[in-house]
KOLFI-729580 format. One record per residue (C-alpha): x negated, y negated, z; residue number from 1. Coordinates in Angstrom, 2 decimals, m for minus. Example, Ala and Ser with C-alpha at 12.3 -4.5 7.8 and 13.67 -1.06 7.14 Angstrom:
% KOLFI-729580
px / py / pz / n
m12.30 / 4.50 / 7.80 / 1 $
m13.67 / 1.06 / 7.14 / 2 $
***
This chain:
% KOLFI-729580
px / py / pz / n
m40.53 / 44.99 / m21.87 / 1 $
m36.72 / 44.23 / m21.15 / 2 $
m37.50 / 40.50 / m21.65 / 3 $
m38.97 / 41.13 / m25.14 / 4 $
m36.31 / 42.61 / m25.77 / 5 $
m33.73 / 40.02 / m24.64 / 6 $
m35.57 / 37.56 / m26.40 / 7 $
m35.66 / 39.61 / m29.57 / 8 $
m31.84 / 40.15 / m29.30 / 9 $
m31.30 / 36.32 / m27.99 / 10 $
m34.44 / 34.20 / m29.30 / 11 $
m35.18 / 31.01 / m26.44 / 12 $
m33.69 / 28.06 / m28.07 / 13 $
m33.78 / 24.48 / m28.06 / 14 $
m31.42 / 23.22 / m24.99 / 15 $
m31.05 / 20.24 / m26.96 / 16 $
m30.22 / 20.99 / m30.56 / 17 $
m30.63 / 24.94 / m30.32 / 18 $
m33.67 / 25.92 / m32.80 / 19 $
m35.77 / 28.63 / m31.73 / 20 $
m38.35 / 27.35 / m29.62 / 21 $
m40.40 / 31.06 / m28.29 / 22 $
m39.99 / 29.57 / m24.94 / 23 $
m37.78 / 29.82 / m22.25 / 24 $
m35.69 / 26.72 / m20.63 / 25 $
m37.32 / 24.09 / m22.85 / 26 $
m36.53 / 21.61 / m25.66 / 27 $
m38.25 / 22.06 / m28.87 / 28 $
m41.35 / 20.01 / m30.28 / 29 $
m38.83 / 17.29 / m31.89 / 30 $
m36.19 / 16.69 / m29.49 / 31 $
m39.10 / 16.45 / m26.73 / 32 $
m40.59 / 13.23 / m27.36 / 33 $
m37.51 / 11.75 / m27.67 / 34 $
m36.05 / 12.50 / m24.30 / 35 $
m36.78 / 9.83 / m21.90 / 36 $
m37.60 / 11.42 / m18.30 / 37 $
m37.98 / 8.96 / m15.21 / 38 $
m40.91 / 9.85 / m13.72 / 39 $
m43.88 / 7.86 / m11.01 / 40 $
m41.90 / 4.73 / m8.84 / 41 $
m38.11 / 4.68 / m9.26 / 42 $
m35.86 / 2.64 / m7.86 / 43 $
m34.39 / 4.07 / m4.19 / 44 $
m30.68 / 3.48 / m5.68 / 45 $
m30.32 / 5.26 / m8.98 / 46 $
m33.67 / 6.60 / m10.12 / 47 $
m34.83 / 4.74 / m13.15 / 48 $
m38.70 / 3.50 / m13.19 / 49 $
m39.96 / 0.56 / m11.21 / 50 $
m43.38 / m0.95 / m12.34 / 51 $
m46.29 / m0.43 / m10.26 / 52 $
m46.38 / 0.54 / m6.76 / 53 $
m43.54 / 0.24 / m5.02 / 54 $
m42.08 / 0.27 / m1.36 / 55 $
m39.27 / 3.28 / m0.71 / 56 $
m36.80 / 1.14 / m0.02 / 57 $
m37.16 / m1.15 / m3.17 / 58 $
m34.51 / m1.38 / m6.20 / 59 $
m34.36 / m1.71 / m9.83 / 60 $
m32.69 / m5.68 / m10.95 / 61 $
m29.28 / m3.44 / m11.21 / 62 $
m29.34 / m2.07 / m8.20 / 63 $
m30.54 / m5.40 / m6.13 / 64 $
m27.71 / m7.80 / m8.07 / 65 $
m24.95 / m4.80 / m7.69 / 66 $
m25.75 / m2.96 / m4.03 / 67 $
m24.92 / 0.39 / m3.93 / 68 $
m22.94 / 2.66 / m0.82 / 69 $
m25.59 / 5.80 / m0.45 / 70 $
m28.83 / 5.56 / 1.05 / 71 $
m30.77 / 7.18 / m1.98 / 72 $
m30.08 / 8.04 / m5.97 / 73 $
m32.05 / 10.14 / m8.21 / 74 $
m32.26 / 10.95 / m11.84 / 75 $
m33.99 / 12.93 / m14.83 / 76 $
m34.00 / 10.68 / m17.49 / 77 $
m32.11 / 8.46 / m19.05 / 78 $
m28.65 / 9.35 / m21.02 / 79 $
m29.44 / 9.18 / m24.50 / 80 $
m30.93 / 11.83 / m27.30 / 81 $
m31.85 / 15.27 / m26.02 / 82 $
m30.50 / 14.67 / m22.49 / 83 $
m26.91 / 13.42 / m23.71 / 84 $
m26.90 / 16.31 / m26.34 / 85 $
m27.37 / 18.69 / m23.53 / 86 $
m24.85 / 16.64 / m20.93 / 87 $
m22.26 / 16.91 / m23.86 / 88 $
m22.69 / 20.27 / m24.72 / 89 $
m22.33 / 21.33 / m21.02 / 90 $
m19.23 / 19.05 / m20.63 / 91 $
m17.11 / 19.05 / m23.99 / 92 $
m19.36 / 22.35 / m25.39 / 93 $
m18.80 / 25.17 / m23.28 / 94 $
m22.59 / 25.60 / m22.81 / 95 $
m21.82 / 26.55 / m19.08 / 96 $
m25.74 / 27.89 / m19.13 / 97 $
m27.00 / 24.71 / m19.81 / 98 $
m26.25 / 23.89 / m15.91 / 99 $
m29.01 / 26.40 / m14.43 / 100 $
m31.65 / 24.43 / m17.05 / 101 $
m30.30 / 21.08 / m15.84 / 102 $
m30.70 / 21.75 / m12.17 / 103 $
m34.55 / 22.85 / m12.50 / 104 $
m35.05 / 19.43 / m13.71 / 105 $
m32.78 / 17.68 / m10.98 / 106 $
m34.49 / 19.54 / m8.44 / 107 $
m37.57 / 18.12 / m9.59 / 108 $
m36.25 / 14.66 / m9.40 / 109 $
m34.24 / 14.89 / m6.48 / 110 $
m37.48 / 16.44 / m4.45 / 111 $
m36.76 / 15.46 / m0.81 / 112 $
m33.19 / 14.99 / m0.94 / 113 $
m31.69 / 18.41 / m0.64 / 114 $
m32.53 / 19.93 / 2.71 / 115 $
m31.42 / 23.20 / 4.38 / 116 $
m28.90 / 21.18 / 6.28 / 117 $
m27.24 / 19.21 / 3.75 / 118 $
m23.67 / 19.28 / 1.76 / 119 $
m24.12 / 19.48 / m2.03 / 120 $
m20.67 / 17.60 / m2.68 / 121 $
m19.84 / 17.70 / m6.98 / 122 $
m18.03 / 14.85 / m7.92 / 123 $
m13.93 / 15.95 / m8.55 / 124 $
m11.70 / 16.00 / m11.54 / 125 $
m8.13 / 15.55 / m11.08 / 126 $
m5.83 / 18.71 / m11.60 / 127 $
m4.59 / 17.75 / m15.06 / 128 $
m8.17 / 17.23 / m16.67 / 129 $
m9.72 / 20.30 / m15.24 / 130 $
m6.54 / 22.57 / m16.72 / 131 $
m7.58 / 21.10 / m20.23 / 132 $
m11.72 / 21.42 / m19.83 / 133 $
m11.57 / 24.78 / m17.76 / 134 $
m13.86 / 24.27 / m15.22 / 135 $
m16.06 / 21.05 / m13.25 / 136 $
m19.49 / 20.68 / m15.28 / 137 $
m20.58 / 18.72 / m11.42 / 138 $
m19.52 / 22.28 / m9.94 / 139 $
m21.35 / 24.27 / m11.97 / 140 $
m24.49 / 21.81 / m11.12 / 141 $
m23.96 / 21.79 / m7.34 / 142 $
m23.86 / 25.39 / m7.52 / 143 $
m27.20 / 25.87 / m9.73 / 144 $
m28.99 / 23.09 / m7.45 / 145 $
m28.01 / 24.88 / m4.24 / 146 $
m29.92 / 28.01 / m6.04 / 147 $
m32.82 / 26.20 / m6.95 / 148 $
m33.38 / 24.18 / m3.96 / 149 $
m31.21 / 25.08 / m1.05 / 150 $
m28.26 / 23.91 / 0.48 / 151 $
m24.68 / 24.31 / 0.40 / 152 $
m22.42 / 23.85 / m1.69 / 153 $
m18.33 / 22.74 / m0.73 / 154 $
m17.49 / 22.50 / m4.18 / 155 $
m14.04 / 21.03 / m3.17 / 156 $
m14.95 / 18.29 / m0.45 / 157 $
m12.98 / 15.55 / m2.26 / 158 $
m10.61 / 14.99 / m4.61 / 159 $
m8.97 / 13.21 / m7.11 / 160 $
m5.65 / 12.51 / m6.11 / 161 $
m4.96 / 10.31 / m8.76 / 162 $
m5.57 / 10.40 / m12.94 / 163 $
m7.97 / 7.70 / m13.72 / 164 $
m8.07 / 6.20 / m17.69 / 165 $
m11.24 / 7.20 / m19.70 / 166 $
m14.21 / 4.72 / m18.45 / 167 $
m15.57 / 4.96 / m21.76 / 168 $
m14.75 / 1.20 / m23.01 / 169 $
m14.50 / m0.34 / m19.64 / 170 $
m16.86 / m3.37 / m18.19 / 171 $
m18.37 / m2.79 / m14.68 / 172 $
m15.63 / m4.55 / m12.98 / 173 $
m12.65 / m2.57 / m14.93 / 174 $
m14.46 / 1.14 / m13.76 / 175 $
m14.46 / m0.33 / m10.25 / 176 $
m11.22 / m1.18 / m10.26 / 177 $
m9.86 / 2.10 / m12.34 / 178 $
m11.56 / 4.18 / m9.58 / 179 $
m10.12 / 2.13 / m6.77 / 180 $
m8.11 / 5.15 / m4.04 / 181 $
m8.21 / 8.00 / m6.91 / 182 $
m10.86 / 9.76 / m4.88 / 183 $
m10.55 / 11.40 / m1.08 / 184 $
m11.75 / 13.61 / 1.09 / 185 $
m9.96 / 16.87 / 1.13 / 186 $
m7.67 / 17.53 / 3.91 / 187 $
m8.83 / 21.25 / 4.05 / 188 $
m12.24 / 20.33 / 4.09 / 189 $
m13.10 / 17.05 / 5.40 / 190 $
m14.14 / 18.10 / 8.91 / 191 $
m16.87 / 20.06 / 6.73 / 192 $
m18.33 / 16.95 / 5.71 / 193 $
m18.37 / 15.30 / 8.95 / 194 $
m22.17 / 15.00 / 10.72 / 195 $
m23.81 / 16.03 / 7.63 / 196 $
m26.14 / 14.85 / 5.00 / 197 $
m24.49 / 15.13 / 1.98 / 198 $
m26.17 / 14.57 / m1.79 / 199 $
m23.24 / 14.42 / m4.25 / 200 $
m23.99 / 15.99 / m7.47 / 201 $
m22.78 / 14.42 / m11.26 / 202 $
m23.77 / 14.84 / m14.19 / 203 $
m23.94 / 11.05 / m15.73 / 204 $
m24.75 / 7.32 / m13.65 / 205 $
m23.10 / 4.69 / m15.72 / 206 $
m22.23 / 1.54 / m13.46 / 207 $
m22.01 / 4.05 / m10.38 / 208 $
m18.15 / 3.35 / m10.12 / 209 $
m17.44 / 6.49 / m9.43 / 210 $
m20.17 / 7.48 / m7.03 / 211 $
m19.50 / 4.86 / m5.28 / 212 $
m15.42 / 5.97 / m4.80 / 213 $
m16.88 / 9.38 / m3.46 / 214 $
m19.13 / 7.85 / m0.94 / 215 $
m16.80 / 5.45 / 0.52 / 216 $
m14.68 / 8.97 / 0.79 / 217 $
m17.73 / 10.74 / 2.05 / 218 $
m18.41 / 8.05 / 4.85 / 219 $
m14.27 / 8.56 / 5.68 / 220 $
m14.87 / 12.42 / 6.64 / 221 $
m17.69 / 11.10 / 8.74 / 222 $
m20.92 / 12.33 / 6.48 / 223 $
m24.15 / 11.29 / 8.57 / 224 $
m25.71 / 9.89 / 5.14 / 225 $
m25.06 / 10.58 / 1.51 / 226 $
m27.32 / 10.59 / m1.06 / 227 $
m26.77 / 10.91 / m5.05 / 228 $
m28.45 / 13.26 / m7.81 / 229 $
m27.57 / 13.00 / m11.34 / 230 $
m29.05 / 14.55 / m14.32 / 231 $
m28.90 / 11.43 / m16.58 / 232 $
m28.59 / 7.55 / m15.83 / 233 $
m26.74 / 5.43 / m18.47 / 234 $
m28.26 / 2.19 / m19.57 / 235 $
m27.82 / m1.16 / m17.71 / 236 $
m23.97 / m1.73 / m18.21 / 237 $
m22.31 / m5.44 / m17.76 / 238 $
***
């Protein structure tokens, strides 16, 4: 009874675009078959679908001409239509809720990653950007994915300890070197990190520039392994 009447009150909605959909934590019948979810063999390093049967270990032609630093990398789909709508409106929207939907799906696509004993590690903003957005949208993820599938979370295990430009424009080579020592482990917290399986948490895979910066950090508080888990994975970048 209290449901109907939350959902007569609040009608479920589109996560995407925000009609009414009469269901809970879903997107609606148009913005659904236009949301590209990874799903059967993905690549080991950042989640996007291999053809046919594949080994564990194997990677996607990105992955194999550009190695990367952690052991394993999952996605939900890739970043464009329904899935960007809803990274956007969690990031530059102040749809905080949309994290908690989000994290079912990573949870589904990170199955295997997230164990009792790991670190759920959110990738950092520097001081000045979080003061103008509010709040980490990789926090709020870490936080719903420890809920949904264990874990814990150290929400501040590294940091940004120096303002990078916007990545937006930049070639492969020009995020690499833009996120070259801006990320660290924390002082406060490193010895947290050290021993442990951690899976750091974003919310977007472009080049993996970034990812990469918080593993290399990761590895320097002595993490037994990391892993990654991102909602959405950008399209092959050059």
């Amino acid at each position: 009874m209290a449901r109907k009447l939350v959902h007569l009150a609040y009608p479920p909605r589109c996560l995407s675009c925000g009609v009414e959909t009469g269901t809970d934590n879903m997107l609606c019948q148009s913005c659904w078959p236009e949301a590209h979810f990874f799903a059967g063999s993905v690549c080991n390093g950042c989640g996007v679908p291999l053809p046919g049967q594949v080994e564990e270990t194997d990677l996607c032609e990105s992955c194999h001409a550009h190695p990367v630093p952690w052991s394993r990398g999952r996605s939900v789909g890739l970043y464009e239509g329904p899935l960007r709508r809803m990274v956007l409106a969690l990031k530059h929207g102040d749809r905080q809720d949309n994290a908690q939907h989000m994290a079912r799906w990573m949870a589904a696509a990170g199955e295997g990653l997230i164990s009792d004993e790991s670190l759920l590690v959110p990738v950092p903003l520097h001081w000045g950007r979080m003061v103008r957005r509010r709040y980490n949208q990789s926090v709020l993820l870490a936080r719903a994915l420890a809920r949904e599938s264990g874990g814990e979370v150290v929400p501040d295990g590294l940091q940004r300890v120096r303002a990078t430009k916007s990545q937006k424009d930049m070639r492969r080579t020009e995020r690499f070197e833009n996120q070259r020592s801006a990320i660290r482990p924390h002082t406060k917290r490193s010895a947290l990190l050290a021993d442990r399986p951690v899976v750091l948490v974003d919310d977007v895979m472009t080049t993996g520039a970034t990812l990469s910066a918080c593993t290399e950090a990761c590895f320097e508080a002595g993490a037994k392994s990391v892993s990654v888990l991102v909602f959405a994975r950008v399209a092959r970048l050059a």
